[in-house]
C-alpha positions, -999 to 999 in steps of 0.1 A, spaced: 183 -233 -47 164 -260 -36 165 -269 6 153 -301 12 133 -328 -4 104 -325 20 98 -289 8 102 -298 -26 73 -317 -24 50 -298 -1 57 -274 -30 45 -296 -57 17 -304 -35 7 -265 -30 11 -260 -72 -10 -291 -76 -42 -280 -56 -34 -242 -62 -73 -238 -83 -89 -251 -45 -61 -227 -26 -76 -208 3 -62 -190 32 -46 -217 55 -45 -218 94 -11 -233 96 20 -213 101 41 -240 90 26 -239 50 5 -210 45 -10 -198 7 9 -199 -15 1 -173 -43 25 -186 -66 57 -208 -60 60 -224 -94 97 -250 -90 125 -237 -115 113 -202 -118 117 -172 -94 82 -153 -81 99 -120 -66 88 -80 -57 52 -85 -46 28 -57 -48 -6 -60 -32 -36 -39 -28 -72 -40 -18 -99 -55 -44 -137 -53 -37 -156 -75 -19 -128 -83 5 -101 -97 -21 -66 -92 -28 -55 -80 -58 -12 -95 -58 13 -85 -85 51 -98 -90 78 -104 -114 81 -143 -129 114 -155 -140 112 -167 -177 144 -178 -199 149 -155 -227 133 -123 -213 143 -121 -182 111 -118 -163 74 -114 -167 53 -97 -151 18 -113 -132 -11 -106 -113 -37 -125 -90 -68 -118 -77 -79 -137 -48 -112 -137 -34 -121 -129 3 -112 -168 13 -81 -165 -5 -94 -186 -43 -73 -172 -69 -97 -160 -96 -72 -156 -126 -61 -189 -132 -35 -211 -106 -10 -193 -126 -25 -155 -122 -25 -136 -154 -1 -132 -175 0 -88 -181 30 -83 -200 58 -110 -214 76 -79 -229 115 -77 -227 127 -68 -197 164 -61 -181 182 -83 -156 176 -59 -128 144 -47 -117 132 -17 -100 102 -7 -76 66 -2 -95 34 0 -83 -1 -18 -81 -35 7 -70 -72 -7 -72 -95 23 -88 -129 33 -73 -146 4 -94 -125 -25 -79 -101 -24 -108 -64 -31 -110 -38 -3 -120 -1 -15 -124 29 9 -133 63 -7 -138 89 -6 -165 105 -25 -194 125 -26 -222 104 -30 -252 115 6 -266 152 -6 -266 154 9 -228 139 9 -198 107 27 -197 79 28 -182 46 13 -188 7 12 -173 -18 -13 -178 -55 -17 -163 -71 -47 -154 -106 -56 -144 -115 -86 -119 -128 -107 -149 -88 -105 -160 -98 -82 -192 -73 -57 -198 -91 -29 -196 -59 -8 -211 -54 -28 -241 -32 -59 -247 1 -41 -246 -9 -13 -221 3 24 -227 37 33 -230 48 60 -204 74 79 -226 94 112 -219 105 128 -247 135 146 -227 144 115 -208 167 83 -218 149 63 -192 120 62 -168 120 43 -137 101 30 -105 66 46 -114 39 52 -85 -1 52 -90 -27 78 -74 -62 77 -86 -83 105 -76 -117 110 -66 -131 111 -100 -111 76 -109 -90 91 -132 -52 79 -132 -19 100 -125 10 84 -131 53 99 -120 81 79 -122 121 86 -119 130 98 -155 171 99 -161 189 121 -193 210 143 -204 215 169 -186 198 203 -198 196 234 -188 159 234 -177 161 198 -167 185 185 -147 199 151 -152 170 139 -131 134 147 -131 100 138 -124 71 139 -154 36 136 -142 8 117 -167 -28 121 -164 -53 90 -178 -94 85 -178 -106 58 -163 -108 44 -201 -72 50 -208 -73 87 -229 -45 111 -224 -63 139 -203 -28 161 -199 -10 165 -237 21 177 -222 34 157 -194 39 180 -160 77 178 -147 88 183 -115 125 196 -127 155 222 -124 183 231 -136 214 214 -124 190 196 -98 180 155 -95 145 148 -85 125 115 -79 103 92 -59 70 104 -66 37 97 -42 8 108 -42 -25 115 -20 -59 121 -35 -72 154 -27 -116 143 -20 -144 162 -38 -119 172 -68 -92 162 -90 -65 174 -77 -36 158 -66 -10 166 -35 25 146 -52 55 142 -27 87 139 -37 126 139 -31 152 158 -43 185 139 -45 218 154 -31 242 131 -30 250 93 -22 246 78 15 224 85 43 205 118 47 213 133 16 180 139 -2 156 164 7 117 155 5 92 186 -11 54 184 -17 31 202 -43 0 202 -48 -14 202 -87 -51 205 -103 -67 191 -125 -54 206 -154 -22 198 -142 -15 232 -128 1 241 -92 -21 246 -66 1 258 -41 25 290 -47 58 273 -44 65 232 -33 67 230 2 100 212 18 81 188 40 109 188 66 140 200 71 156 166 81 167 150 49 167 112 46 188 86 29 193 82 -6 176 50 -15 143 60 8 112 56 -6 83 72 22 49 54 18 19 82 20 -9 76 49 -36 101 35 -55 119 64 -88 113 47 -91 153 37 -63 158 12 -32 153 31 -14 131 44 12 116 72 48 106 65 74 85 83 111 99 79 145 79 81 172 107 94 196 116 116 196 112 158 202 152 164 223 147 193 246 114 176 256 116 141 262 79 144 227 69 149 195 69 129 166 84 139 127 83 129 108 114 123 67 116 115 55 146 98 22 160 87 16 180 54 -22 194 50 -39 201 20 -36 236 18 7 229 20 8 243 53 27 221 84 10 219 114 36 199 133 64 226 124 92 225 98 108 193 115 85 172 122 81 152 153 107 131 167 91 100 174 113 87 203 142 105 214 178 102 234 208 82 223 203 48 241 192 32 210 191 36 169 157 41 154 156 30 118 124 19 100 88 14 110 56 20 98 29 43 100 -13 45 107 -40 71 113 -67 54 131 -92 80 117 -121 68 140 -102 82 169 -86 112 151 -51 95 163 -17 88 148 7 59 156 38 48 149 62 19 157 94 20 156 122 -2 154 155 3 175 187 -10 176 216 -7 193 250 8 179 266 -18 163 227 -26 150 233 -66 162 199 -63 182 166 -50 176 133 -45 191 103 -25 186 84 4 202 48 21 193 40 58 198 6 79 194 9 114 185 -17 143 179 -28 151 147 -30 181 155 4 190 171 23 162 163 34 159 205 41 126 214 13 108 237 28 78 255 63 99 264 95 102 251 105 68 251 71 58 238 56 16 249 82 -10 240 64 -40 227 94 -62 218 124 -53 235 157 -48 218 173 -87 217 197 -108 195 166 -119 180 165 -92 162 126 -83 161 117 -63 134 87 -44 128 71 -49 93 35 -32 94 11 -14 113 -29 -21 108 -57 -6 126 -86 -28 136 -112 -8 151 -103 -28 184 -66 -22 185 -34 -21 162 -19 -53 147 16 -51 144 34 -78 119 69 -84 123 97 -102 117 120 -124 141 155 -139 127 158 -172 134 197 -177 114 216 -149 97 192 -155 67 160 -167 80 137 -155 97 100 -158 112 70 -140 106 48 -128 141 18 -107 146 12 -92 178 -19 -63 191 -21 -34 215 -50 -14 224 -54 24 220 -35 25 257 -4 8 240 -13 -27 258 -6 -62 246 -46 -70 232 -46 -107 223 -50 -133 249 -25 -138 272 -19 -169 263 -9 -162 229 5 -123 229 26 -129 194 10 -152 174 29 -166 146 23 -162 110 47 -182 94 71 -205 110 88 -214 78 130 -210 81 131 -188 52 137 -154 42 111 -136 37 108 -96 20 88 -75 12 62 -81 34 28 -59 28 -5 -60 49 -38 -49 30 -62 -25 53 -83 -48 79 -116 -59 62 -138 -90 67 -125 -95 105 -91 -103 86 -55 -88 77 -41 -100 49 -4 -104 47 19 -112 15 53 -113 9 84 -131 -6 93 -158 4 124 -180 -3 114 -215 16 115 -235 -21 131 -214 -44 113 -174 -45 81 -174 -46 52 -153 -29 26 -161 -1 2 -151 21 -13 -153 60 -48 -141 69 -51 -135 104 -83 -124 122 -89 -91 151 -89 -118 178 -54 -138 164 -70 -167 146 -52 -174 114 -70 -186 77 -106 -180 89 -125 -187 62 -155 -166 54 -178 -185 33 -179 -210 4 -197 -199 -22 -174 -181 -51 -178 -145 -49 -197 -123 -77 -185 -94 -95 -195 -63 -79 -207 -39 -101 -204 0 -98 -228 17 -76 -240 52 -91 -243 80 -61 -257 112 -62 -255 142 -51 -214 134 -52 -200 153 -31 -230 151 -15 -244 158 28 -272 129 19 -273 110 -15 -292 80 -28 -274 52 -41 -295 44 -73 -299 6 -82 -321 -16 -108 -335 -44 -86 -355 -66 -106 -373 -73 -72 -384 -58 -43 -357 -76 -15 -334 -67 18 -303 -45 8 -276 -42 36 -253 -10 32 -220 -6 45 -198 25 46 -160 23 48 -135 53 58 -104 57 42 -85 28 64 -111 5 55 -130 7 86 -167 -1 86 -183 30 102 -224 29 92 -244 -5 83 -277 2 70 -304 -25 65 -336 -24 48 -364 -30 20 -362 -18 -11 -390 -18 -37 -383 -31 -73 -356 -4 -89 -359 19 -62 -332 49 -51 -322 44 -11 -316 77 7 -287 73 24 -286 89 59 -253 92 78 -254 125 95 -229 116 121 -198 109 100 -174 135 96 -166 149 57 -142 129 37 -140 99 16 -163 66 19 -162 32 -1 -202 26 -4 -209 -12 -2 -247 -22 -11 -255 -61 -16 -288 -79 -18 -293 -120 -28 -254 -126 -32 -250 -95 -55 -231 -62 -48 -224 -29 -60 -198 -3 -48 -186 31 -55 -169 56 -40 -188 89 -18 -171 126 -7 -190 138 19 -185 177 20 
């Protein structure tokens, strides 16, 4: 449904120049990834591509089949490289209703996307590959995901391990059985080229017992796999129970028996997002129950190490506690720099008619709660109705996005900072700086890891019809810095060795002796080593970081305009 004619146009305006699009200082229009008139753009995925872009996914509206599915790639200035239109993956049939999928970027840069459709006369799932030249690196109609014992398959999620190969689980629903269950979890296994590397898929299932909601962390320096997921119980809030396992690269358990990540169960339609702790396991945010109100909602962080063992205790850690206020929803970060954890929070009262936000730090090594029991309120609880979104470190300070309504369906998009003591960071002037001013409702909203000086935001956004945009804003609260003008170049892969490896070379073919300027990445995206210096015509460079701890890195070489990256596991 159309608003007004004055957004209609703007609209019009946005499709017209969308080949020159780029990210946009003003609140009030923003870039817009795709807002085509008469068609709806909806579920936006979005994950990190190399050389600061944005790789952006969503479902299209199309008579006749219901909806297609699309992706973008946008450079680091926000210049769509697929076409105004993005590129087209898959027009195949799909249902009236869709579900949640996923979108991962490989080691190489490359885009992985999981979702389902019904071109096998139900909904099933389905993976395609595609490179940042658009080529689909999986073939034209991607592989089909299909479980022999199930009648459908469901909401698939993506982890790509340390070698780049793919593991794929998604929700699959049958007839009941007696080893089955009437719900169950397989678990696929691709190369990086798209070859079957497990014959038999690996399912997470029981008799008489409904599991789903698969995520998974990367375990660095092999390829296994630690895969979360929740056992369903019932209908309603905190019914479903979440467990953990860790498998190998055959496909095989690692860990004796799945480990029941806490003993709080969460709601039914949860879906906890993985923060990996850079060494094979991960932090997890928890939706449950207030243990001393049964009427209130409560927020629990738990941490799950690679091994399966819990160091903060069967439970968890309560991240703020007493009854003054609800606590649903928030979002997660480990600031791995700083070996700290944070949280925020949002909280509500009871009738859940106002809402603010708080952020907490906890030990990764206890899981105790560092700014007290009632942790730093950065937006108090007010018929506003503030809401936090996401939570990105910087290397200066967290950036917290969130979400003010400004009607019963509208609502305005903010930023705001603290520092690692929990104070307000940007300028006084301008503590919340806004991100989109637009009276509009606006889901779904994602913010890629900090890189380039810059968040990136996307989300849904209903201002026109639905369509999906984006907000850049910088460490300091600018918004739509711009960070060059010259298109970017492909990066290529970087080959590394010894990997795992104390000291490798990165091994390049220069066709000229010239300046190469290295930069290593940790897990959140945080630069944490720049090397500069002169390398000979097709010469190795020894790479020497002694200081940084063991884990994973994203390697970043360039020299005259052109880069190569690849991923390093420093035992």
């Amino acid at each position: 449904m159309k608003r007004t004619v004055l957004l209609l146009l703007l609209a019009g305006l946005a499709n017209s120049f969308s080949a020159t699009a780029q990210w946009n200082p003003n609140p009030a229009q923003n870039l817009a990834v795709r807002d085509q008139t008469g068609t709806s753009e909806v579920l936006p995925r979005s994950a990190p591509a190399l050389g600061g872009g944005t790789w952006v996914a969503w479902f299209e509206s199309v008579p006749a089949t219901n909806y297609q599915l699309r992706l973008q790639l946008l450079d680091v200035n926000g210049r769509p490289q697929l076409g105004a239109a993005g590129l087209l993956v898959s027009a195949q049939p799909q249902g009236s209703a869709l579900f949640g999928y996923d979108l991962k970027a490989d080691n190489l840069g490359n885009a992985v996307l999981a979702f389902q459709d019904t071109r096998s006369g139900s909904s099933q799932c389905v993976a395609y590959k595609i490179s940042p030249a658009g080529q689909q690196l999986w073939g034209a109609n991607g592989i089909q995901l299909l479980d022999a014992a199930a009648t459908s398959g469901l909401s698939p999620a993506i982890g790509i391990t340390s070698g780049n190969n793919v593991v794929i689980g998604w929700n699959a629903s049958g007839p009941a059985t007696t080893t089955r269950g009437t719900k169950a979890v397989p678990l696929v296994k691709y190369s990086a080229a798209g070859v079957l590397l497990w014959t038999t898929p690996v399912a997470i299932q029981a008799p008489a017992r409904r599991f789903s909601r698969p995520g998974f962390v990367a375990v660095p320096g092999s390829e296994d796999v630690v895969v979360q997921y929740v056992e369903e119980t019932g209908s309603g809030l905190g019914v479903s129970t979440v467990y953990a396992q860790r498998y190998n690269a055959s496909g095989a358990p690692v860990w004796p028996a799945p480990v029941r990540v806490s003993d709080k169960t969460i709601g039914f339609a949860a879906f906890p997002e993985l923060v990996p702790d850079g060494s094979g396991g991960y932090y997890v945010l928890l939706g449950s129950g207030n243990p001393a109100s049964a009427t209130l909602g409560d927020v629990y962080a738990q941490r799950v190490l690679a091994d399966g063992s819990l160091p903060w205790g069967t439970t968890g850690t309560e991240i703020l506690t007493g009854t003054a206020t609800a606590r649903i929803g928030g979002a997660l970060q480990y600031v791995a720099a700083r070996n700290e954890v944070w949280a925020v929070v949002n909280e509500l009262n009871s009738s859940q008619s106002t809402s603010g936000f708080t952020v907490q730090r906890l030990s990764p090594a206890t899981g105790a709660v560092q700014l007290g029991a009632g942790g730093m309120p950065v937006q108090a609880v007010s018929a506003n109705y503030y809401a936090a979104q996401t939570l990105r470190d910087t290397g200066t300070g967290l950036i917290i996005t969130y979400t003010e309504n400004t009607s019963a369906v509208n609502n305005a998009l903010w930023a705001t900072k603290v520092n690692y003591s929990a104070q307000p960071a940007f300028p006084a002037t301008t503590p919340n700086v806004l991100l989109s001013s637009v009276a509009s409702s606006k889901l779904n909203v994602a913010t890629l890891p900090f890189a380039n000086n810059q968040l990136v935001n996307i989300w849904a956004d209903q201002r026109v019809d639905s369509g999906i945009y984006a907000q850049t804003i910088s460490d300091n609260g600018t918004l739509g810095t711009l960070l060059g003008t010259s298109r970017a170049v492909a990066a290529q892969p970087l080959t590394i060795s010894p990997n795992p490896g104390v000291a490798p070379s990165l091994h390049l073919a220069l066709p000229r002796a010239q300046r190469l300027t290295i930069q290593v990445r940790d897990i959140t995206g945080r630069v944490v080593f720049v090397q500069a210096t002169e390398v000979p015509t097709g010469d190795d460079v020894p790479l020497a970081t002694p200081e940084l701890a063991a884990g994973l890195y994203l390697i970043e070489a360039t020299a005259a305009g052109q880069t190569w990256r690849g991923r390093w596991v420093k035992p």
